[in-house]
SEBA-532004 format. One record per residue (C-alpha): residue number from 0; residue in one letter; x negated, y, z. Coordinates in steps of 0.25 Angstrom, whole numbers. Layout:
   resi   resn       x       y       z
    NUM      A       X       Y       Z
...
This chain:
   resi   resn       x       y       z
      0      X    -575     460     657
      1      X    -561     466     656
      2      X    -548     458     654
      3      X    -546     468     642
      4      X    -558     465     635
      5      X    -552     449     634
      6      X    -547     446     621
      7      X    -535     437     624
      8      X    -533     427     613
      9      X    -522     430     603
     10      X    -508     425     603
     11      X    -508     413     596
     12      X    -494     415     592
     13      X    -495     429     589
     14      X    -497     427     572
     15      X    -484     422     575
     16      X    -472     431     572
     17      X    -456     428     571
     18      X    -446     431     563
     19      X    -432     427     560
     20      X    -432     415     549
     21      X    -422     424     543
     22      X    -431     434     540
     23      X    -442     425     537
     24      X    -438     418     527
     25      X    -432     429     521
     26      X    -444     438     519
     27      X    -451     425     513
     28      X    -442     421     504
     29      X    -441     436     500
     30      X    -456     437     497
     31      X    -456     424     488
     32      X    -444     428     482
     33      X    -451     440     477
     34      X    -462     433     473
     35      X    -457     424     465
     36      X    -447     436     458
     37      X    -460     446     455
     38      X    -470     435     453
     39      X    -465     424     447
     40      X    -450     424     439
     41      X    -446     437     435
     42      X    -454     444     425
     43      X    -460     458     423
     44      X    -452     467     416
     45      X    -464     473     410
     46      X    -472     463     405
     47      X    -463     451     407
     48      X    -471     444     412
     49      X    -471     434     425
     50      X    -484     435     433
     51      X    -488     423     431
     52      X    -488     426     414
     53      X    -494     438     417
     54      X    -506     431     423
     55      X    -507     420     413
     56      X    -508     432     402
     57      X    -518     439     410
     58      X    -527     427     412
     59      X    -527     423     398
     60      X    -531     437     396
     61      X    -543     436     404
     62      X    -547     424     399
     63      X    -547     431     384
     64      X    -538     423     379
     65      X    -533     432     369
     66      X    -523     429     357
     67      X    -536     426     346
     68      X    -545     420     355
     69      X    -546     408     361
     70      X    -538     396     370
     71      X    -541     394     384
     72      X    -535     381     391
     73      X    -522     382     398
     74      X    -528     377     410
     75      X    -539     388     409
     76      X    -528     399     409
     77      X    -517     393     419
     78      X    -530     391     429
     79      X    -535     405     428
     80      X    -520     411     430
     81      X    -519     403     441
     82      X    -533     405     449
     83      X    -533     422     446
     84      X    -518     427     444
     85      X    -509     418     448
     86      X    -510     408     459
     87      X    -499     396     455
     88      X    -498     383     449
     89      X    -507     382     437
     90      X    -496     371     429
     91      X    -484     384     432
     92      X    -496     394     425
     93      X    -498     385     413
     94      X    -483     383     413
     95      X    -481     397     411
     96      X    -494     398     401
     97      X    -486     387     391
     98      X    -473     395     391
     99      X    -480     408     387
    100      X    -485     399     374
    101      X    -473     392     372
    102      X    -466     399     361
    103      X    -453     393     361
    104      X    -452     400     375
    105      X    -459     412     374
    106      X    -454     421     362
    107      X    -470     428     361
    108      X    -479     419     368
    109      X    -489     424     377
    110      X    -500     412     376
    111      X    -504     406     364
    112      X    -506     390     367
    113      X    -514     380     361
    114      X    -509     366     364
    115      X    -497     360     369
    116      X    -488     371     377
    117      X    -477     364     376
    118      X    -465     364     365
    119      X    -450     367     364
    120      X    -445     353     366
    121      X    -450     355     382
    122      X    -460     348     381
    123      X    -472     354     392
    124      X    -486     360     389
    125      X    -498     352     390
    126      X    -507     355     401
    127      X    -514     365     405
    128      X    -527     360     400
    129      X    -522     353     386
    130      X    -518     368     381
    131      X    -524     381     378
    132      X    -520     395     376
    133      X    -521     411     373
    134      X    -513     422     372
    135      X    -505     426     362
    136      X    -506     440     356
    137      X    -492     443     364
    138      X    -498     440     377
    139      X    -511     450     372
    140      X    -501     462     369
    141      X    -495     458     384
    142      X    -508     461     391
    143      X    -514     474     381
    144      X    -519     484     390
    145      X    -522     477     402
    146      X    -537     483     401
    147      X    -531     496     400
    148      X    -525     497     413
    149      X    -511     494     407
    150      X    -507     489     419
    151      X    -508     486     433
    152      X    -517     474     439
    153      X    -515     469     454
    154      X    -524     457     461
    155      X    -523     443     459
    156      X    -517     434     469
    157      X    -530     433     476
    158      X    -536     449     475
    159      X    -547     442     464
    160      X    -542     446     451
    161      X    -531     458     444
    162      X    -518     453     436
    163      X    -511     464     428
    164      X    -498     465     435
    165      X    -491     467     422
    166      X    -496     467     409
    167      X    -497     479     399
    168      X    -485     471     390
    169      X    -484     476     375
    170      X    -472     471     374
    171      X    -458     468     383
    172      X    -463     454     384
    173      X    -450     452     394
    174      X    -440     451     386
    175      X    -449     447     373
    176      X    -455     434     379
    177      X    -442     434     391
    178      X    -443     427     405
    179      X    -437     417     415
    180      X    -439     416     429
    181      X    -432     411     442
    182      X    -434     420     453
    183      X    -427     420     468
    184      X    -414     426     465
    185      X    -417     429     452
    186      X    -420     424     439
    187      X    -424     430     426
    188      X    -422     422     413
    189      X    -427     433     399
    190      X    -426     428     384
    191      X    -437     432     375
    192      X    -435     444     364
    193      X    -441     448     351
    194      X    -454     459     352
    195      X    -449     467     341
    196      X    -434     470     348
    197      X    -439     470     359
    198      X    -450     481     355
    199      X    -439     487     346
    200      X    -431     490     358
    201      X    -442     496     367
    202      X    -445     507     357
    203      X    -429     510     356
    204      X    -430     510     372
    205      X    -443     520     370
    206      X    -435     528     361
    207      X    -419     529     368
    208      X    -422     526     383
    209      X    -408     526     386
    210      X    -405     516     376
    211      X    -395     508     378
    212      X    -396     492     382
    213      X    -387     488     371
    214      X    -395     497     362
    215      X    -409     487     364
    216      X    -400     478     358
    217      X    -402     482     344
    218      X    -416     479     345
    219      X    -416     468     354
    220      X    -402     460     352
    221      X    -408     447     359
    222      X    -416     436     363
    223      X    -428     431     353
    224      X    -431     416     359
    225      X    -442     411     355
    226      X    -436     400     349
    227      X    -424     407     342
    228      X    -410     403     341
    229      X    -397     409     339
    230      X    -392     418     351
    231      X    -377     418     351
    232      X    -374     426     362
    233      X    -364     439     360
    234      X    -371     452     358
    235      X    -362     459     369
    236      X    -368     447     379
    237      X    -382     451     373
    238      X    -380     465     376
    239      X    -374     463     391
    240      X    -387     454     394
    241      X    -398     463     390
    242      X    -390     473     398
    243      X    -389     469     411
    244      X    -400     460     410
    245      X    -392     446     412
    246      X    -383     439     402
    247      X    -388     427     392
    248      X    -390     421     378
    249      X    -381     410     369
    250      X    -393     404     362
    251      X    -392     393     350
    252      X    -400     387     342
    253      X    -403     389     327
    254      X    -398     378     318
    255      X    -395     375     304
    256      X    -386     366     296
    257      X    -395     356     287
    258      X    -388     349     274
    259      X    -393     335     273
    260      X    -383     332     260
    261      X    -372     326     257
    262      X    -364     333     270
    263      X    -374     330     280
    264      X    -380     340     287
    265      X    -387     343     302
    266      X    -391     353     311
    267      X    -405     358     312
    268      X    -408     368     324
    269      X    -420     376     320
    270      X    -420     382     335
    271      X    -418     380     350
    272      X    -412     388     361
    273      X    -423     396     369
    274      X    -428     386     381
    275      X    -420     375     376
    276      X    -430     362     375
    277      X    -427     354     361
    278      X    -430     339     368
    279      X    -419     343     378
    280      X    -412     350     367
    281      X    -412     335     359
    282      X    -410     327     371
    283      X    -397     336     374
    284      X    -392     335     359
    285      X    -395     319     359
    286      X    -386     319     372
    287      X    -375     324     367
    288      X    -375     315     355
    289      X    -379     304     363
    290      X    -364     306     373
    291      X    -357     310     362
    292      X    -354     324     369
    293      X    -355     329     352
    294      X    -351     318     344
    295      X    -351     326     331
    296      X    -366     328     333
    297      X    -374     315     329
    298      X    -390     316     332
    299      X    -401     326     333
    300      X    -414     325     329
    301      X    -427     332     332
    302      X    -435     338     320
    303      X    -442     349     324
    304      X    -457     351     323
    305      X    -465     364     325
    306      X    -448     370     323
    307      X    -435     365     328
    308      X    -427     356     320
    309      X    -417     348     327
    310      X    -407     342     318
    311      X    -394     340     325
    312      X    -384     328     317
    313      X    -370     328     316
    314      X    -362     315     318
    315      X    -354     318     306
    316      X    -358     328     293
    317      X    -344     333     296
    318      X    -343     339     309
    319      X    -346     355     307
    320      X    -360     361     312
    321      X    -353     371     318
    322      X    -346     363     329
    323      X    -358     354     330
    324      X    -369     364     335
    325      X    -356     371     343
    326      X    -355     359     351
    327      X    -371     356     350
    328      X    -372     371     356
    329      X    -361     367     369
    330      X    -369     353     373
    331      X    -384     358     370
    332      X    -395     369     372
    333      X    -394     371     359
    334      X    -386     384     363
    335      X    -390     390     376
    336      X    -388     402     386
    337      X    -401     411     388
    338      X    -397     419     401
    339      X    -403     433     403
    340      X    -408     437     416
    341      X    -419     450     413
    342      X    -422     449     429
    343      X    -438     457     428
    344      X    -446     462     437
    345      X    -446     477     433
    346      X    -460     484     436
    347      X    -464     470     441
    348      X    -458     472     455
    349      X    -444     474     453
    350      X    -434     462     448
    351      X    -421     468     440
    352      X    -412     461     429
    353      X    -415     471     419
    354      X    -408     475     404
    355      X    -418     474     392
    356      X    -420     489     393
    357      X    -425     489     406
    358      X    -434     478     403
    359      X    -438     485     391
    360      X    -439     497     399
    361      X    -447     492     408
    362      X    -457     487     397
    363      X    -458     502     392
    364      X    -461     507     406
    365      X    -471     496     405
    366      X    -478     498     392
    367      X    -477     513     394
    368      X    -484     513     408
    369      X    -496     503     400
    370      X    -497     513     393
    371      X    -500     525     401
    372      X    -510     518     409
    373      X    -517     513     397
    374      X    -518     526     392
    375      X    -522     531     406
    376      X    -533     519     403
    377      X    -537     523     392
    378      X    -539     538     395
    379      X    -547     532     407
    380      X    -557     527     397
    381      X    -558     538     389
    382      X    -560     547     400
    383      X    -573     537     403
    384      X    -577     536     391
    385      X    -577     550     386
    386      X    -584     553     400
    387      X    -595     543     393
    388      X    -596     548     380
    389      X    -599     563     386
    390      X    -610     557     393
    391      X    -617     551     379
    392      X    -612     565     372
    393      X    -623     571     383
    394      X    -632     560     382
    395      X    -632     563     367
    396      X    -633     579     367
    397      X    -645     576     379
    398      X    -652     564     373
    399      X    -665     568     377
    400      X    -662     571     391
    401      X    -653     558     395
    402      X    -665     552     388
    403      X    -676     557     397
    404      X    -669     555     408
    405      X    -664     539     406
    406      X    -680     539     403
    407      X    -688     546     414
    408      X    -677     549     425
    409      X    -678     538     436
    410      X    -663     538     438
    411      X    -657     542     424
    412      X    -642     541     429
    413      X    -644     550     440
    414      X    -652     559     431
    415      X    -642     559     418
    416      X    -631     564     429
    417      X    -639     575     436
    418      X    -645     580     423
    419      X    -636     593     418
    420      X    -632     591     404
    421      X    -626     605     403
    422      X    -631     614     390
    423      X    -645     615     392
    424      X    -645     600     385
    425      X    -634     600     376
    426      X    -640     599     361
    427      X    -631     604     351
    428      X    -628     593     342
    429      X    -630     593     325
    430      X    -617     584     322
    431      X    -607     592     332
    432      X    -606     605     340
    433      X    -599     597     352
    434      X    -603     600     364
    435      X    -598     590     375
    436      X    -589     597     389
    437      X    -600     595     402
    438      X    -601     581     405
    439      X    -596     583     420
    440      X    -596     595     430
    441      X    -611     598     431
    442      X    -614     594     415
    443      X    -618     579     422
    444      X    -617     565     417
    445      X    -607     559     425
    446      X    -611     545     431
    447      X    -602     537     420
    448      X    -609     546     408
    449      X    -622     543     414
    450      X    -622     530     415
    451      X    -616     528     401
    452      X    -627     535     395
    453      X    -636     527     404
    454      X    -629     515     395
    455      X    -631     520     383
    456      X    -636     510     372
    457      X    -650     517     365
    458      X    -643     515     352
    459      X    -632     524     356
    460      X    -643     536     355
    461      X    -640     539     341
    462      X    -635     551     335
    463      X    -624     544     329
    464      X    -619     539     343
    465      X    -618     555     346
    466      X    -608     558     337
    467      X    -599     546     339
    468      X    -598     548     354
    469      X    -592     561     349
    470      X    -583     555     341
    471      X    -578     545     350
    472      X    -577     557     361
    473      X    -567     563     353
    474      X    -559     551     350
    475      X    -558     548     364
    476      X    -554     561     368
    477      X    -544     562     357
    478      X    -538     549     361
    479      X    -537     554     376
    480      X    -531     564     373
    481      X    -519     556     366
    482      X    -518     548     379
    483      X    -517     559     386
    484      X    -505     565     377
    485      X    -500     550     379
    486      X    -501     550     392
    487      X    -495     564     395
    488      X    -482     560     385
    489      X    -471     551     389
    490      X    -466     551     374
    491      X    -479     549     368
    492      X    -481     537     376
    493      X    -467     531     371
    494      X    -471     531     358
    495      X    -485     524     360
    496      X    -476     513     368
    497      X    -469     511     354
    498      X    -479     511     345
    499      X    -486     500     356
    500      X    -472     493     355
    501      X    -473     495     340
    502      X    -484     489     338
    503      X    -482     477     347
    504      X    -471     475     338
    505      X    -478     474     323
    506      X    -488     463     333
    507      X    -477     455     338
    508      X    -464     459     330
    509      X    -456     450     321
    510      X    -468     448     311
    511      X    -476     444     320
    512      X    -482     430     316
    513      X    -489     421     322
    514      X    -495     407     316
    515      X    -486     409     304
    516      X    -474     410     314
    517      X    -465     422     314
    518      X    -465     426     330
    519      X    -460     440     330
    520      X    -445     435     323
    521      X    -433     435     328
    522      X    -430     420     331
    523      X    -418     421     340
    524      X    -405     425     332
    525      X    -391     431     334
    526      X    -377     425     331
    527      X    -362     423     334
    528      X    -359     412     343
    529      X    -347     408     337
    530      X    -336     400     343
    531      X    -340     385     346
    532      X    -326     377     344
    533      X    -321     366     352
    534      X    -321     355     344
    535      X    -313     343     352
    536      X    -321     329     354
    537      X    -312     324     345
    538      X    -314     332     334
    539      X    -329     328     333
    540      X    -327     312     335
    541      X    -321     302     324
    542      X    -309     297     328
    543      X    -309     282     329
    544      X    -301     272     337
    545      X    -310     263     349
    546      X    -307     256     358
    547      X    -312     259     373
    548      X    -317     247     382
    549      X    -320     248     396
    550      X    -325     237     404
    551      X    -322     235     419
    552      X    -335     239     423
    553      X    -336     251     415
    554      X    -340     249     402
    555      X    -334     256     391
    556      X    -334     256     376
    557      X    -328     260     364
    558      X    -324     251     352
    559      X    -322     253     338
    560      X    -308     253     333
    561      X    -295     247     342
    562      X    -298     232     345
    563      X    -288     227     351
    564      X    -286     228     365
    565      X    -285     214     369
    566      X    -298     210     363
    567      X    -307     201     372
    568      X    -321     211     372
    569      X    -333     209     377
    570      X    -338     215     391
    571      X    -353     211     402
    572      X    -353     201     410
    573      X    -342     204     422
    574      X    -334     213     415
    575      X    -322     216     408
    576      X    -311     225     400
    577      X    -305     236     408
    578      X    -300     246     399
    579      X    -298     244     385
    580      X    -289     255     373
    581      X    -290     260     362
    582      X    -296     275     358
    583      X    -302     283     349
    584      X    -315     290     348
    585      X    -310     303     350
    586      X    -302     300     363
    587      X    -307     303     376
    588      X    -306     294     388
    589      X    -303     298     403
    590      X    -310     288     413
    591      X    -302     289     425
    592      X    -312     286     437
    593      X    -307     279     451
    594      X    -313     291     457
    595      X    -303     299     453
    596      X    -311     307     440
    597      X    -307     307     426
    598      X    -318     304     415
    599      X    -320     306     400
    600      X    -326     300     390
    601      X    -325     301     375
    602      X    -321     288     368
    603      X    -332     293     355
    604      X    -343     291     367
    605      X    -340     277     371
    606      X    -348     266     367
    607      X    -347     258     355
    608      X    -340     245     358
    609      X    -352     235     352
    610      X    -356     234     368
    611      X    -352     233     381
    612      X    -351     248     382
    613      X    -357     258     392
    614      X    -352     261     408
    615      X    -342     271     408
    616      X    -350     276     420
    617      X    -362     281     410
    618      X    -352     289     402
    619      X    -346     298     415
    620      X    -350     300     429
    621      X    -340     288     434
    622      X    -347     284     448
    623      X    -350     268     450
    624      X    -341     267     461
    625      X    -327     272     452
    626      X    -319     263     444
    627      X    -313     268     432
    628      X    -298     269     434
    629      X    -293     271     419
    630      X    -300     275     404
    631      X    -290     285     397
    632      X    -289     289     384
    633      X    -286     305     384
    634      X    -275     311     380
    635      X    -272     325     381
    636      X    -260     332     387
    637      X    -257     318     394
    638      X    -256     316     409
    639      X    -263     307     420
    640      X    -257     301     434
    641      X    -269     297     441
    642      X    -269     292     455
    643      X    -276     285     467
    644      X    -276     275     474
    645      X    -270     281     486
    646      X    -258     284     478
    647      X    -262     298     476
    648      X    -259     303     461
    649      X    -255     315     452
    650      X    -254     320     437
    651      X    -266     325     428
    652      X    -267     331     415
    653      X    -275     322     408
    654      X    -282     333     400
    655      X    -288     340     412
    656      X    -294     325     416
    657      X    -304     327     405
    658      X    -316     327     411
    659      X    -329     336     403
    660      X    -341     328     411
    661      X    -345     316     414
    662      X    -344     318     427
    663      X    -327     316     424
    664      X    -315     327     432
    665      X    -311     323     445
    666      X    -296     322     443
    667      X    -290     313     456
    668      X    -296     316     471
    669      X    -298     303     479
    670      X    -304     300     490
    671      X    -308     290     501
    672      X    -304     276     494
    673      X    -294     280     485
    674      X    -298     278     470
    675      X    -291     285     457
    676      X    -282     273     452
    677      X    -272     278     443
    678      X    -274     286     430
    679      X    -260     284     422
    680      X    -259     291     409
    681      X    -243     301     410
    682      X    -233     295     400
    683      X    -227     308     392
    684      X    -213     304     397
    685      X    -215     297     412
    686      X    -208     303     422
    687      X    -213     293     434
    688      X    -222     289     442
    689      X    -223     272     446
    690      X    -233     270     458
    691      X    -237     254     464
    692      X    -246     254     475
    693      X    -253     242     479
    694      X    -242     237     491
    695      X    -234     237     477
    696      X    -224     247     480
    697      X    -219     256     468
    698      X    -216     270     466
    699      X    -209     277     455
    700      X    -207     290     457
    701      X    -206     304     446
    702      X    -219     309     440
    703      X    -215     324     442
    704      X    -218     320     457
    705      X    -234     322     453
    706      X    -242     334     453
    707      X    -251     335     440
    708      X    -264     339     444
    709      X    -278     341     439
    710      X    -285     334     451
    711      X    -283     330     466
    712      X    -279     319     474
    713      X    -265     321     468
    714      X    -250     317     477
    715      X    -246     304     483
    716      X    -239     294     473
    717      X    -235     282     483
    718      X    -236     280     498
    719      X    -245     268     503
    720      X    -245     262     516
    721      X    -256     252     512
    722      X    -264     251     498
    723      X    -265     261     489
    724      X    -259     262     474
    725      X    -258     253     463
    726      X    -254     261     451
    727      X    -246     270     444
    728      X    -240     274     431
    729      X    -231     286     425
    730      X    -219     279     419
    731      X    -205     286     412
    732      X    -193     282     420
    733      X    -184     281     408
    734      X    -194     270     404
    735      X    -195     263     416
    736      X    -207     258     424
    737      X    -215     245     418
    738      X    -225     234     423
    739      X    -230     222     418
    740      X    -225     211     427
    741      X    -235     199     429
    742      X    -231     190     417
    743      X    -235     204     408
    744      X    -222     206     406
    745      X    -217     222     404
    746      X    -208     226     415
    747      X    -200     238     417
    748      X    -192     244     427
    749      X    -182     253     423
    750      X    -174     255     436
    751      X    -185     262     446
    752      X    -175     268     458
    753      X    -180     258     466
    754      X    -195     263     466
    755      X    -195     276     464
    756      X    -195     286     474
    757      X    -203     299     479
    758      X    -217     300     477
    759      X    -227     296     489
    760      X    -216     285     493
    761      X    -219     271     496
    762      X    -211     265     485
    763      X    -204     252     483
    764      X    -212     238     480
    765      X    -213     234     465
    766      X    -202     226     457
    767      X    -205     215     454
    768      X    -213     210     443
    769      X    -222     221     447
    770      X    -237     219     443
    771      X    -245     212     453
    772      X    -258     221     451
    773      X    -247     231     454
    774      X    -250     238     440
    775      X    -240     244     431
    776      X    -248     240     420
């Protein structure tokens, strides 16, 4: 034996191949991302459809679940999607079964279901195998013509089965049912349309090619959501969006004012935004009025049945509707922004943002490429059968023969296409003079006529059965010869597309009705947004005086009336007054936090003063771990020193300490151990600045000596060798500086020369008589 003749074994790492990760992970991730861009999130631009629609349609279709026939489970239909077409998750299938039947989320569904698929309040369908369903007739004009070649069919995912690739589509069901999606990279986000503008538009497009974008807009001047509302967006911004194929929609619900008598009225909202889930909607309404973020709006109540009826209450039969549902529109979904984003694939390969004439476009190019190859179809079957019915025209005119011969020939097919039908046994016939063209090159049957006449029925050989064969025969070539002419004539094809679109139109236009239920309408309207005015807080509350409580530990309420501030008040176990003034309901308080933020709460929102109150800490964001340094009563255009612990300070404007969160403005920087300690209301005339630190050394020194500043850590006010500071107030020279002493007596110092001095400085030790907490008071 040779050496050559041994087979060595193989390499065992030879299926083994390197590459940089780089590259690796790059081509990967590239092959998913196109994968989930062509089948899964973008839609096609001719049928607008995702795949997985597609399949759900094209199943219900072979399972002859047509629009008048009968339901089939849920389960039934996600299972057979899932084992022939598409190879996923049957709960994502039935998922996107449910929404083709929801009709507040499909403007024309495409499945017709029986049983619970779910409502606009959020709930979720039943499952799978509680509910049943079948296709509408919008979903049966989508797949017309798929037994006529209409389109192309590729293999299934496992080479068992064919799936169209695109359906036939009598309609631009893109842009009339819309789409979302979230691709890699890119995303795709379409509103639903009206048919009838929508089929008003295509045979504009048909008729001016170069029409102008703005132009569709006479026939299709926006959105149609299913579940209607007011779109409030400008026409120009319209315009732009369906232009470049990006932009967005205000939308707004529909309401009403109802008279109740004597004054009294409320709001009923007869229609939600499009996507907008009315249990959320409530929930959102019912926070607002629960915080007091609206206080002019009272309660809201849920009425609605098979239609929408919330009834929105106002607090008070005098505050203006107007204002209310501007406010309602600012804090809820019951106004929202519907963005545009016409990402599609074009020809099912290509993804491109596209304008509503290049979708439309792309749906004629479609609908006129359908029809050519059914045409091509049906001249296909015609062809055939017209090649059949020559075979019975002979049959007839040689009776006898084709007779003797399917009784006495051992192989009648054989015989029947040697035989030579030529003159010698052609009969003239009574009825007509027509003599029929050779039935091929050597006046033979052809195998499909043979066998055809094989076929035929005994019944058939009746003289009656002669003359219709003619008759048909002339039909037939008649209507071929129209096809041909179609075929042949660009124009001629336009205009059969528009009597199609025309016709699709009168089905499913805007008289279309279904279970007593006007579908084809308009529902979604067009109007001005107006201007919503900014009404101040204190314009919506009543203005009564309270007094504000705030316990050590926290707990804050508001009284009615001003008590009197020395009045013993209850307070839990371990605790005990801290702050305590007078207010009114429309004030706001600034709640100044040892962590250097600013807070603000609305005195309308305190509790009442029955209990013990509520913890501060529920109301904002203040952390456990920070004191409260000072509860302010706002007051606009006035000014704040604020300052910490290390002696570090500045002036702010109290207006831009307001703070529009919960989570309060960060207004004094400190860090490490240092705490905000200091937060000193300006007096309209002071002119100085008093400092103590806690060795008790005091500072006086000229107030034009600090910055004003919206936030930082601020300058230096005294200088410490050990300790930090102890207070510090604003004071007028002129009035002198004043303390209480220890025996509560009011103290003033006229004469300061001795302590004051240059800002930063150590300062001198504190006169006596000086507070021993080391307080001005």
């Amino acid at each position: 034996m040779k050496m050559s003749d041994v087979t060595t074994p193989a390499d065992p790492d030879s299926r083994n191949s390197s590459e940089p990760l780089r590259r690796a992970l790059g081509d990967r991730y590239l092959t998913y991302a196109l994968s989930t861009i062509m089948h899964r999130a973008l839609p096609d631009a001719r049928d607008g459809l995702k795949p997985v629609h597609r399949r759900i349609l094209f199943a219900m279709r072979e399972l002859r679940l047509n629009s008048t026939g009968g339901f089939r489970k849920s389960a039934k239909i996600s299972g057979d999607v899932m084992g022939n077409y598409h190879p996923h998750g049957d709960a994502a299938i039935y998922d996107a079964m449910a929404r083709l039947a929801q009709d507040f989320n499909v403007r024309y569904p495409l499945v017709d279901g029986q049983g619970n698929f779910g409502n606009i309040d959020g709930d979720n369908p039943a499952a799978s195998r509680y509910t049943e369903a079948r296709m509408t007739a919008v979903a049966e004009a989508m797949l017309e013509g798929l037994n006529e070649n209409a389109v192309d069919f590729r293999e299934n995912y496992d080479g068992t089965l064919t799936e169209p690739a695109v359906l036939p589509a009598q309609f631009p069901n893109l842009l009339a049912n819309g789409s979302s999606g979230i691709a890699v990279g890119m995303a795709t986000n379409i509103p639903p349309h009206n048919i009838s503008e929508l089929v008003d538009a295509c045979i504009h497009l048909i008729k001016t090619p170069d029409a102008r974008d703005d132009t569709l807009l006479k026939y299709v001047p926006g959105p149609d959501f299913p579940t209607g509302g007011i779109i409030v967006e400008p026409p120009e911004n319209i315009a732009n969006a369906y232009r470049t194929g990006k932009g967005g929609f205000r939308l707004r619900c529909r309401w009403e004012t109802e008279d109740l008598g004597r004054g009294a009225w409320q709001i009923v909202i007869t229609e939600i935004p499009y996507q907008v889930q009315k249990s959320k909607l409530i929930e959102k309404i019912a926070e607002l009025i629960q915080t007091k973020k609206i206080p002019i709006l009272g309660d809201v109540r849920d009425e609605s049945a098979d239609d929408i009826r919330l009834i929105i209450e106002p607090r008070s039969k005098n505050v203006d509707p107007e204002v209310l549902m501007g406010m309602l529109y600012r804090s809820s979904d019951l106004e929202v922004r519907f963005s545009l984003n016409m990402n599609v694939l074009i020809d099912g390969v290509t993804p491109k943002v596209c304008s509503m004439k290049e979708v439309l476009r792309a749906f004629l190019d479609h609908r006129r490429e359908v029809l050519q190859r059914r045409s091509t179809h049906r001249m296909e079957k015609i062809d055939h059968r017209l090649e059949v019915l020559e075979g019975f025209i002979v049959a007839f005119l040689n009776l006898d023969r084709v007779i003797d011969i399917i009784r006495y020939d051992e192989d009648p097919k054989s015989a029947l296409m040697a035989e030579d039908w030529g003159k010698d046994h052609v009969r003239a016939m009574d009825e007509a003079s027509y003599v029929p063209p050779a039935p091929s090159a050597e006046n033979s049957l052809s195998e499909v006529q043979a066998d055809a006449i094989l076929n035929m029925r005994l019944r058939s050989l009746r003289r009656l059965e002669e003359i219709e064969l003619l008759r048909e025969q002339a039909a037939l070539m008649e209507e071929r010869s129209g096809l041909e002419d179609l075929l042949e004539n660009e124009g001629t094809q336009w205009d059969t597309i528009i009597d199609q679109l025309r016709e699709t139109k009168k089905q499913f236009g805007k008289d279309w009705s279904l279970d007593g239920k006007n579908i084809g309408r308009r529902r979604t309207s067009f109007s001005e947004a107006g201007v919503i005015e900014e009404v101040p807080l204190e314009a919506m509350i009543d203005r009564e005086p309270i007094t504000v409580v705030c316990s050590q530990m926290g707990w804050i309420r508001a009284m009615t009336g001003h008590i009197d501030l020395n009045r013993e008040l209850k307070f839990k176990d371990g605790d005990g007054p801290r702050f305590i003034f007078h207010a009114e309901t429309t004030d706001r308080l600034l709640v100044f936090g040892s962590n250097g933020r600013f807070y603000t709460v609305s005195a309308s929102t305190l509790p009442g003063g029955r209990g013990m109150g509520e913890p501060l800490r529920l109301m904002v964001d203040l952390p456990n771990e920070v004191q409260i340094v000072d509860i302010l009563i706002h007051k606009a255009g006035r000014k704040l020193l604020v300052a910490s612990s290390a002696g570090d300070g500045f002036i702010v404007p109290e207006d831009d300490v307001l703070a529009q969160t919960r989570s309060g403005k960060q207004v004094l920087n400190v860090r490490g151990d240092a705490k905000a300690m200091i937060c000193a209301p300006v007096a309209g005339d002071a002119d100085a600045v008093a400092v103590v630190g806690e060795n008790r050394k005091v500072l006086v020194f000229g107030l034009d000596e600090l910055p004003e500043m919206g936030r930082g850590k601020g300058v230096r006010l005294q200088k410490y060798k050990d300790g930090g500071m102890s207070d510090a107030i604003t004071f007028s020279r002129e009035n002198g500086l004043s303390w209480q002493d220890p025996a509560g007596r009011t103290r003033t110092e006229a004469d300061l020369t001795e302590w004051t001095g240059k800002r930063a400085t150590a300062g001198r030790m504190a006169p006596r008589g000086f507070p021993r907490d080391n307080r001005f008071g």
